[in-house]
C-alpha positions as CSV (number, residue, x, y, z in Angstrom):
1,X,-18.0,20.1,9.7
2,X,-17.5,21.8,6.2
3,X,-16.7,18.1,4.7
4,X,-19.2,16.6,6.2
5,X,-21.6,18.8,4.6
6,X,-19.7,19.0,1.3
7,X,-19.8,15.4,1.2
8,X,-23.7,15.3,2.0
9,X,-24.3,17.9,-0.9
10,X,-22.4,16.2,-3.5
11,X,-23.6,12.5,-2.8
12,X,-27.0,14.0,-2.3
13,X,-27.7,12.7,1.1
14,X,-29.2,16.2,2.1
15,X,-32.7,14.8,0.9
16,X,-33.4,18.2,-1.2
17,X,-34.1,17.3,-4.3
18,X,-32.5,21.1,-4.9
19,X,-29.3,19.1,-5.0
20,X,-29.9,15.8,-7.2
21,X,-27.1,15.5,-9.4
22,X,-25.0,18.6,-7.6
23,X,-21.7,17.4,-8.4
24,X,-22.6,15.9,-11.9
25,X,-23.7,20.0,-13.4
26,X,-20.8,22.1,-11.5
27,X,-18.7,23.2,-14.0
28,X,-15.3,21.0,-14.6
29,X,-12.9,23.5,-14.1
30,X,-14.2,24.5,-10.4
31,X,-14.8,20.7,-9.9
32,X,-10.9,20.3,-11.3
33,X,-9.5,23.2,-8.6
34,X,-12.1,21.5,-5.6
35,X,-10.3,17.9,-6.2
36,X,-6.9,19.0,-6.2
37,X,-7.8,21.5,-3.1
38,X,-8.9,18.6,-0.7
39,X,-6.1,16.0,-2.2
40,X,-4.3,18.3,-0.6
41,X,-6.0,18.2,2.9
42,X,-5.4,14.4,3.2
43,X,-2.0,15.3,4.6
44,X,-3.4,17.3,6.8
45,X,-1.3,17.0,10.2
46,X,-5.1,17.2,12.0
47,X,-6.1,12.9,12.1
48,X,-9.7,14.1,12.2
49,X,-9.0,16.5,9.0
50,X,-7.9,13.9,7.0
51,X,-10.7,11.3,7.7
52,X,-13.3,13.7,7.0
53,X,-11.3,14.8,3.9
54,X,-11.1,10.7,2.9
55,X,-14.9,10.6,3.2
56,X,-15.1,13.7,0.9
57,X,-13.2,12.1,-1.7
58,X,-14.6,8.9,-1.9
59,X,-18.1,10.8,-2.7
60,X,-16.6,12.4,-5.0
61,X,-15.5,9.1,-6.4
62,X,-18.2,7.6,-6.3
63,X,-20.3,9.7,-8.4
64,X,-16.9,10.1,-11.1
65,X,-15.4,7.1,-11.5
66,X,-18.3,5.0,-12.8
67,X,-18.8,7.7,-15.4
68,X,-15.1,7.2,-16.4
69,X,-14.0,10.2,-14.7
70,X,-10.9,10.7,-12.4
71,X,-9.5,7.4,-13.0
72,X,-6.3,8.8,-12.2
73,X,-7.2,8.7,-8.5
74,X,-7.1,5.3,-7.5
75,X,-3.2,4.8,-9.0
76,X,-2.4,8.3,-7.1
77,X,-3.8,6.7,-3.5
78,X,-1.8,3.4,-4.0
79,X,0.9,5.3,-5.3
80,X,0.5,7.5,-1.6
81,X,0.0,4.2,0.4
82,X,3.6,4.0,0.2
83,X,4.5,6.8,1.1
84,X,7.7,7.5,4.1
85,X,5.4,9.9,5.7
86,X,3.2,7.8,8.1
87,X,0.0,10.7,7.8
88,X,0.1,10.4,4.0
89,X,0.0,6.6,3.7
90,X,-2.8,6.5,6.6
91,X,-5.1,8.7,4.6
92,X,-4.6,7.2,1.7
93,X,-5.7,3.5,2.7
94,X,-8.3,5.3,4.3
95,X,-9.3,7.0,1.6
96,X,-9.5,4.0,-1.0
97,X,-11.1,1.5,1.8
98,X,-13.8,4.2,1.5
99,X,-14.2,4.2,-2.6
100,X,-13.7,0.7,-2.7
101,X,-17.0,0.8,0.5
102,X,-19.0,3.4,-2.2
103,X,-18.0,1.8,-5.3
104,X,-19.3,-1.7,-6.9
105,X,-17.3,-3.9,-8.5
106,X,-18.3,-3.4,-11.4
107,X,-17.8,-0.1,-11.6
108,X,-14.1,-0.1,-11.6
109,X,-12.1,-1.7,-14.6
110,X,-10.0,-3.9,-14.2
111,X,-7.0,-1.6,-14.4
112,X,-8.2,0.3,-10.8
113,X,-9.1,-3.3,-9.4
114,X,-5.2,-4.9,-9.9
115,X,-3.8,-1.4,-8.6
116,X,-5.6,-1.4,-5.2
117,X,-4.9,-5.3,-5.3
């Protein structure tokens, strides 16, 4: 429940206007230590965990990447995808058929687009 409320905060589908632009003004370092906190999760041996933890991310990508931010994400996820453990890869594909759901084309360069090819 904690993601799914995350998740509505930061992609600011609470409908308080209290939270426009959440994510954008929290300060990078705490936004740095949040990211690599619920990277963490998506191997999470709990299936239900992980998808909420998928959806969490992809907010969060949705609001960084087309402001050039995190671009490191999308090469770690395919770089995940083939992973041995069979959790790890799951959660990963989830994770970027979500971003890619969020995201517009044109708001990936063509660097992120050939790696998730």
């Amino acid at each position: 429940m904690a993601c799914v409320i995350c998740k509505n905060l930061i992609a600011d589908r609470s409908g308080d206007k209290r939270y426009a632009d959440l994510w954008i003004s929290v300060e990078p370092f705490f936004k740095q230590n949040m990211k690599e906190a619920v990277l963490r999760n998506l191997a999470s041996p709990s299936r239900q965990i992980r998808s909420q933890i998928a959806s969490l991310v992809s907010a969060i990508a949705a609001i960084e990447i087309p402001r050039g931010e995190w671009l490191e994400l999308i090469p770690m996820l395919c770089t995940n995808a083939n992973h041995t453990d069979a959790q790890v890869k799951l959660s990963s594909l989830q994770t970027l058929g979500f971003i890619c759901e969020e995201l517009e084309p044109r708001d990936l360069n063509a660097g992120l687009k050939n790696a998730i090819i």
